[in-house]
N, C-alpha and C positions, 0 to 999 in steps of 0.2 A: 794462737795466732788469730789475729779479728779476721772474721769472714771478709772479702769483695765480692759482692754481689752486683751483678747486672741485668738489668730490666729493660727488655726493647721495648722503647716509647718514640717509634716510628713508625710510617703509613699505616693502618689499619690496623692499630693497637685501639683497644676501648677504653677510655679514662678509668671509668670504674675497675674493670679490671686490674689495673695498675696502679690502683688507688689501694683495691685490698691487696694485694701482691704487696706492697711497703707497707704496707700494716699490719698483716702478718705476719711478715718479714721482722720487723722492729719490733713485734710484739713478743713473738717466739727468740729474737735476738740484738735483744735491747743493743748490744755493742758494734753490733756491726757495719758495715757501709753500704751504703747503696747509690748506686749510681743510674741515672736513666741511660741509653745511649740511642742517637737515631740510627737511619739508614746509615751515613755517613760516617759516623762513629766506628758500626760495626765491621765495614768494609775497610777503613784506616788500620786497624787491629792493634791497637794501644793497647787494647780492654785485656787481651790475651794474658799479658805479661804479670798480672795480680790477679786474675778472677778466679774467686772458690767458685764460683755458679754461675752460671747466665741462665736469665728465664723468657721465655717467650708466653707472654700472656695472652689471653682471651681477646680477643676480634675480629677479625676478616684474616680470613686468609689468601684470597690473592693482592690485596694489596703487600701482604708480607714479599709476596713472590717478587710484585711489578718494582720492588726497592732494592729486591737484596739478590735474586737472581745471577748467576754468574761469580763474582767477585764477594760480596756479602757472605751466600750460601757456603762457598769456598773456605773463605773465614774459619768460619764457624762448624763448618767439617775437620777443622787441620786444627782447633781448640777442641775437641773430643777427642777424634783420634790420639792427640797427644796427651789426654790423662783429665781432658778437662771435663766437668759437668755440664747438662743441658736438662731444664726441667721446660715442659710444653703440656700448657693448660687450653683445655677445648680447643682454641682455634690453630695454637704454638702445638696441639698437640697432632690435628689435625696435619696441621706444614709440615709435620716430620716422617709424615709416613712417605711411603713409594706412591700411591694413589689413595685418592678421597673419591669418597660419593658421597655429595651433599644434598638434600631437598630434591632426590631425583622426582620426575616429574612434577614439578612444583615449577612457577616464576622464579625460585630462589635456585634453583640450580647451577650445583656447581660440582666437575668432575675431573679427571684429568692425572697426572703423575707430575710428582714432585720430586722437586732436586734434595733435600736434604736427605733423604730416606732413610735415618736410622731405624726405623721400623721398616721392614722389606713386605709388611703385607699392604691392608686397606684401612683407612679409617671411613666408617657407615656412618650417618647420622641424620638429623638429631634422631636420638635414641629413643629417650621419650615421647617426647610433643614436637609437635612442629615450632619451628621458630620464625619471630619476626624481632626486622630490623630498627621496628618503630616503637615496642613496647616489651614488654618483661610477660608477655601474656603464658609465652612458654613457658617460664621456670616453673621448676618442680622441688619439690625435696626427691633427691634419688636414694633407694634403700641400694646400700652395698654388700656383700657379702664375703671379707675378707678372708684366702685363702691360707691365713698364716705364715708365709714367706717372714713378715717380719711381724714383728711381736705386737706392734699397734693394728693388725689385722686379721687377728683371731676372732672378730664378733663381727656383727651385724652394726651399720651404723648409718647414719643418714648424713647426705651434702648437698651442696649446691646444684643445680642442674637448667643449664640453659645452652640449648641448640647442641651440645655436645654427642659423641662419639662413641662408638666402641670398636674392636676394632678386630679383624678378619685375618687369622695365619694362613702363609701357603707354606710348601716344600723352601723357599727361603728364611723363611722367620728363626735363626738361629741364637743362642744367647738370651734368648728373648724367654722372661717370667712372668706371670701372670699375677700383681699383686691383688686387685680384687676384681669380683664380678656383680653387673646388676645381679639384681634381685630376681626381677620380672623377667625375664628371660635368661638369665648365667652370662651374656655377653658378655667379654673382658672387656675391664672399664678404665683400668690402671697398671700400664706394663711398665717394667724397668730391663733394661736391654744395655748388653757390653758392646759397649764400640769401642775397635781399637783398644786401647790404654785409657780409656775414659767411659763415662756410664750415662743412659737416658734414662730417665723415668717421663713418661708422657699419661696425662691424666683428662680423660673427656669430662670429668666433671669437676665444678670448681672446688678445689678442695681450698683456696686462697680466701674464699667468700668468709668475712670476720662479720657477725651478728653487730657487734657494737658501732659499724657503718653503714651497715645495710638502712635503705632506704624503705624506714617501714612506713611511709606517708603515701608508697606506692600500692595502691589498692591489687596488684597480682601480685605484691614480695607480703603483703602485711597474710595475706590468705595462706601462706606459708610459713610466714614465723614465725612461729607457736611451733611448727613440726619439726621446725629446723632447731627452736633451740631446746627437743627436749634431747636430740643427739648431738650436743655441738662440741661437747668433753670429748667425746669419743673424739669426731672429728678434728680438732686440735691435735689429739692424742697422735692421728693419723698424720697431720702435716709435717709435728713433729719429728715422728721417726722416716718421713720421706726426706726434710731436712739434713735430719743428723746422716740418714746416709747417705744422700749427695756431698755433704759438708765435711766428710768425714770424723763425725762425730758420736757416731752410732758405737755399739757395743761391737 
């Protein structure tokens, strides 16, 4: 069956992000479909009726909220629950927990509890570097440290890493796997969690970033490209098999 894939490219989604999210996508699954969908979109709930996947990518996250809040969030709760996929990258991965703490003490602050909650603890961030909204000054290459859960993360491997998450269990966190950990401290970086009859994996670090788009004329990405693509196999290797098990394509 071709995959249906969907990608919110509404309020506070970052082009780039959604730029390598379809290229990854197409790259890893030259057949398949991809569809953008806005706020509007996602609250109609067309998308429901064919989707292998829906991804929330990289941006802001309370714009995701100020669009989809109530009726949207609802959506896309009762498409999980009912068997469906949901992949959330940094900021998508951020929207999905119970509460965020972002750049606390910082101008950029932002804290609060979230409607969607498939993660029932916290997402902390940025992990590594501080982040800003004007420039790529934060990214990092992040070293991961795969827990083995799935077979593409048995080793050590390096990704994308800008303004991103890790993320905080309490006495609710049930369901909930740990696929890998940074490096530099073990925080979990990449969880996949049962909801309902349907499954999340949410990732603080980009694991969508494709070397062959990256912007290396960006004097902060070009200081990293060279690190990022001497693990970039691995990393494929990794999107891969988070792919195939959302897609249900996996072993």
């Amino acid at each position: 069956m071709i995959p249906i894939i969907y990608i919110y490219n509404g309020p506070g989604t970052s082009k780039v992000s959604v730029a390598h999210t379809s290229y990854s996508l197409k790259k890893l699954y030259p057949y398949c479909v991809i569809n953008a969908l806005n706020a509007y979109d996602v609250i109609s709930g067309q998308w429901v009726q064919d989707a292998s996947l829906f991804v929330m990518p990289g941006g802001a996250d309370r714009p995701y909220g100020r669009a989809l809040n109530g009726a949207g969030n609802n959506m896309i709760q009762q498409y999980v629950q009912n068997g469906g996929q949901y992949l959330g990258i940094c900021a998508g991965a951020y929207y999905a927990c119970a509460n965020i703490k972002f750049a606390v003490n910082t101008d950029l602050e932002v804290t609060g509890a979230r409607e969607l909650s498939f993660f029932k603890g916290m997402a902390v961030g940025p992990t590594l570097a501080p982040y800003d909204y004007q420039s790529n000054q934060g990214a990092r290459s992040a070293v991961l440290i795969g827990n083995g859960v799935l077979q593409a993360l048995k080793q050590t491997y390096l990704t994308f890493f800008n303004g991103g998450c890790h993320f905080v269990f309490n006495e609710d966190c049930v369901d909930t796997k740990v696929l890998a950990h940074y490096q530099f401290n073990y925080q979990p970086a990449i969880l996949d969690i049962k909801v309902g009859q349907g499954r999340v994996i949410l990732s603080g670090i980009h694991i969508e970033y494709d070397l062959d788009i990256l912007d290396r004329l960006d004097p902060y990405l070009e200081v990293i490209y060279h690190q990022l693509n001497a693990g970039d196999s691995k990393r494929l290797g990794l999107l891969s098999q988070i792919l195939n098990e959302l897609l249900g394509t996996g072993d």
